[in-house]
C-alpha positions in Angstrom: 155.9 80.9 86.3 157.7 80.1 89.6 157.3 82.6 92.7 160.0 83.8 94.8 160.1 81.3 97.8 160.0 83.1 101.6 163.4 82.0 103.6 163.0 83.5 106.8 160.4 86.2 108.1 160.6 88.5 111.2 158.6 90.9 112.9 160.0 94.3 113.1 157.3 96.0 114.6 153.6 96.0 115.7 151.0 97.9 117.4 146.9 97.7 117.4 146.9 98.4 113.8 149.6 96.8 112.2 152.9 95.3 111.9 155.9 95.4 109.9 158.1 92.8 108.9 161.2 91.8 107.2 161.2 88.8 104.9 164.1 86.6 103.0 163.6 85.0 100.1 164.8 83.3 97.3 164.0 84.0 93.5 163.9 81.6 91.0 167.1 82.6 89.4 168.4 81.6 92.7 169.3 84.9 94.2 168.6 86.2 97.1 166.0 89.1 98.2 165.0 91.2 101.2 161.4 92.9 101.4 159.8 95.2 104.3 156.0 94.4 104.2 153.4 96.6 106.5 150.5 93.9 107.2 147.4 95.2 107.7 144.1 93.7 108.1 141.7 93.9 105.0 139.3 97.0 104.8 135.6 97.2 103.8 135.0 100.2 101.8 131.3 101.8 101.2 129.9 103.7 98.9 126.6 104.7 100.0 124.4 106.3 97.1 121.3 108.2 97.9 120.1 108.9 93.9 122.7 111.2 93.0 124.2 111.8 96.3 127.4 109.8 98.0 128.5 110.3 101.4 131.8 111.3 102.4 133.6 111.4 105.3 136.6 114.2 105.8 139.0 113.5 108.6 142.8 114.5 108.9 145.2 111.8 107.7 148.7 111.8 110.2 150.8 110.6 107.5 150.3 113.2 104.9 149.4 115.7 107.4 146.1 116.7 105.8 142.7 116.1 106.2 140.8 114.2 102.9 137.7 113.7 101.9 137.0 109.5 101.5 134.3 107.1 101.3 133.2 105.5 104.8 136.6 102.8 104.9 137.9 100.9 107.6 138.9 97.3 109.6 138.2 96.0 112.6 139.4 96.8 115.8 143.1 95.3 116.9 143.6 93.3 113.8 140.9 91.4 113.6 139.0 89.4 110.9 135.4 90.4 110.4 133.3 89.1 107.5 133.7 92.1 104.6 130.1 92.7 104.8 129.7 92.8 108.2 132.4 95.1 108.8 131.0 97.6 105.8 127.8 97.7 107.6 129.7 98.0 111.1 131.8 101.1 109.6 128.8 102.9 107.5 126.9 103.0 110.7 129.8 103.7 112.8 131.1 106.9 110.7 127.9 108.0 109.4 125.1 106.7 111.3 123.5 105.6 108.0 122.1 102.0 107.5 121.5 100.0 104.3 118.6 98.3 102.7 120.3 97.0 99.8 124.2 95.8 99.6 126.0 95.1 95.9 129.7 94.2 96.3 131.5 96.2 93.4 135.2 94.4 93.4 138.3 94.0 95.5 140.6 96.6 96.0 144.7 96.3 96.7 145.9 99.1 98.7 149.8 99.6 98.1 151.2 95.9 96.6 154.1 96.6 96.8 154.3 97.6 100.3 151.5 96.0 102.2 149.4 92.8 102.4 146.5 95.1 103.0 143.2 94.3 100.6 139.8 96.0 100.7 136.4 94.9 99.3 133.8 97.8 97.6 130.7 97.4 98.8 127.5 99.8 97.3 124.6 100.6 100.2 121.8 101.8 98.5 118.0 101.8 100.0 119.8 104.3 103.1 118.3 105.0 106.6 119.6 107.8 108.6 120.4 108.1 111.9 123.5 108.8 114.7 127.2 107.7 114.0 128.7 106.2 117.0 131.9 107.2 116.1 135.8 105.9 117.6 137.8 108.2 119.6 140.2 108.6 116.8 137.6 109.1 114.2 136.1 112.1 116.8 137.1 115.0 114.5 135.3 113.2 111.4 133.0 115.0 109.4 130.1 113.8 107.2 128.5 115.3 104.6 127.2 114.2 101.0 128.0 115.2 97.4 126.5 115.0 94.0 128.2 112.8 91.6 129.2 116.1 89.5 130.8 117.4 92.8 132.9 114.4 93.6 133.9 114.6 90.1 134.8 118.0 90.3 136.4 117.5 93.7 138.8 115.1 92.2 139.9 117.2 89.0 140.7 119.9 91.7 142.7 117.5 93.6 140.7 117.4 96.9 140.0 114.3 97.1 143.1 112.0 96.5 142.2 109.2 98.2 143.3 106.3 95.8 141.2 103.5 97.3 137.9 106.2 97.0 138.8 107.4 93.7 139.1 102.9 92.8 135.8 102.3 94.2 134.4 105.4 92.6 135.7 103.5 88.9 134.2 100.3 90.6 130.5 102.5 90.4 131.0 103.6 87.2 132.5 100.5 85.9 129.1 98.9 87.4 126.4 101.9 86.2 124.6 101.6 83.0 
């Protein structure tokens, strides 16, 4: 099957975190199209599981204008690349101050296709070791805290957490578990 075929791109707008484009292109019917795409730079995501306790973080979200309840996530500063591992361990330690003996990679994650470039890779940290988050300005009014399995579970049937890369990772685990 033949792909559309890029005719010109432009950058609309950028800052530290990402930028947003306008592309042309051409389909194969030979048509013409016009997409905004937000670039972002991939994510890690962790979910660190202590028996039958995961760690959450809880921080306010600007764009919906609430706080949520997520699994440690993040990228690297000013766009950069970063190894996926490296940057799970980098952001588990950052946001929760835990460390991890054992890494699994559960699957890669695709945040909005059809608005952003952005991917994600799961990781599981298992085998934890506890200590002081060293967290980001922005991340100062993060909280940390863990839950049972049961309430994460319940957590999402009550709509609290909403989180769609959490609740992808969370079918990653399960998908995984015996």
């Amino acid at each position: 099957m033949e792909h559309p075929v890029t005719t010109s791109s432009r950058e609309v707008y950028a800052n530290p975190w990402m930028v947003l484009r306008e592309d042309t292109f051409r389909r194969p019917d030979g048509s013409d199209g016009l997409y905004g795409v937000i670039d972002k730079p991939d994510y890690a995501l962790v979910v660190a599981l202590d028996g039958d306790r995961l760690a959450m973080v809880e921080q306010y979200r600007y764009p919906i204008g609430l706080r949520r309840w997520e699994f440690v996530q993040g990228t690297a500063p000013d766009r950069a690349a970063m190894p996926a591992r490296a940057l799970a361990e980098r952001e588990l330690a950052e946001e929760t101050g835990l460390t991890a003996a054992t890494w699994t990679y559960l699957g890669l994650l695709d945040v909005a296709p059809g608005v952003s470039s952005q991917r994600g890779r799961a990781f599981l940290a298992t085998d934890l070791t506890a200590g002081e988050p060293d967290r980001e300005d922005t991340e100062a009014d993060m909280r940390f805290a863990w839950v049972t399995r049961a309430e994460f579970e319940d957590r999402v049937r009550s709509g609290e957490i909403t989180d769609a890369q959490t609740l992808a990772a969370y079918a990653l685990l399960l998908l995984r578990s015996p």
